[in-house]
C-alpha positions, 0 to 999 in steps of 0.5 A: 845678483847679476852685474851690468849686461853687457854690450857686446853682441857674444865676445869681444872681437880680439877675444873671438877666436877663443871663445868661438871654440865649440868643442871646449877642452884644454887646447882651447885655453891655448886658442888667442889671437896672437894680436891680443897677445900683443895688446895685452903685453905692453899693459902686462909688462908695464904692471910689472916694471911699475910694481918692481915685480921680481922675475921669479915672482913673475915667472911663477906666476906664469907658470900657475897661472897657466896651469890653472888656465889648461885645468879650467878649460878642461873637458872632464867633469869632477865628482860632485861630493868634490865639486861643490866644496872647491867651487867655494874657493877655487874655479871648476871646469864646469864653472868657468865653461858656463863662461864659454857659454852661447848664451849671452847672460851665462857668458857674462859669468864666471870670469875667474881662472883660479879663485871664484870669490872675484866672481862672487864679489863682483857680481859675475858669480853663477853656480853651474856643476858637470851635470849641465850641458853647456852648449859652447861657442860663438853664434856667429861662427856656428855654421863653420864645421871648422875654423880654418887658422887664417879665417880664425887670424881674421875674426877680430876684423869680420863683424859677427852675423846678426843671427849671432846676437841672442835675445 
């Protein structure tokens, strides 16, 4: 069972130049616009004044929370007698490098970081091992051999080419 197609031609503009990176491992979870970051900061900080989140709750938080980040962006592959199993509780690199996927409808999955059940409950779940290839990054940013720091500042102001839509 799938969720709503989205809209979105292949990333939210601000969320480019995170998933325009086609050699996907663990610096790619560092890759963000800084304007993002800034977007999402007031909405973070008001979720936690409003909540009375205590600041080592908040810091520990952090802390698994971008490991975790660093581990599901990471370009190595789990045996498969292991993958399976913690795919059932936990996200696997494979899973959410489907996420990073050139094809819309596997980009539009696997959301999660830590646990997979968000995905699982809300319709966004699709099993995926190491033994796939995934082909990663934006259509509209393939003919760069690489993005250069001020043409990735760019990207949430450039509009995606058309070749970058995918059926």
């Amino acid at each position: 069972m799938r969720g709503p197609p989205s809209r979105r031609p292949n990333a939210r503009a601000e969320h480019r130049v995170h998933h325009g990176d086609t050699a996907f491992h663990t610096t790619t979870a560092l890759r963000f616009h800084p304007g993002e970051l800034l977007l999402a900061l007031p909405v973070r900080l008001a979720a936690i004044v409003l909540l009375g989140l205590p600041a080592a709750g908040v810091l520990a938080f952090e802390l698994i929370f971008g490991e975790a980040n660093l581990w599901v962006h990471g370009n190595f592959d789990l045996p498969r007698r292991l993958e399976r199993p913690l795919q059932r509780v936990l996200v696997s690199p494979s899973l959410h490098r489907l996420h990073h996927s050139r094809e819309r409808r596997e980009l539009d999955s696997n959301f999660g970081t830590i646990f997979s059940c968000w995905d699982r409950w809300l319709a966004t779940f699709t099993l995926c091992d190491s033994e796939r290839q995934i082909d990663t990054g934006l259509l509209g940013l393939l003919h760069y051999a690489r993005i250069s720091f001020l043409r990735a500042l760019a990207q949430p102001f450039v509009r995606e080419a058309a070749a970058s839509r995918t059926p």
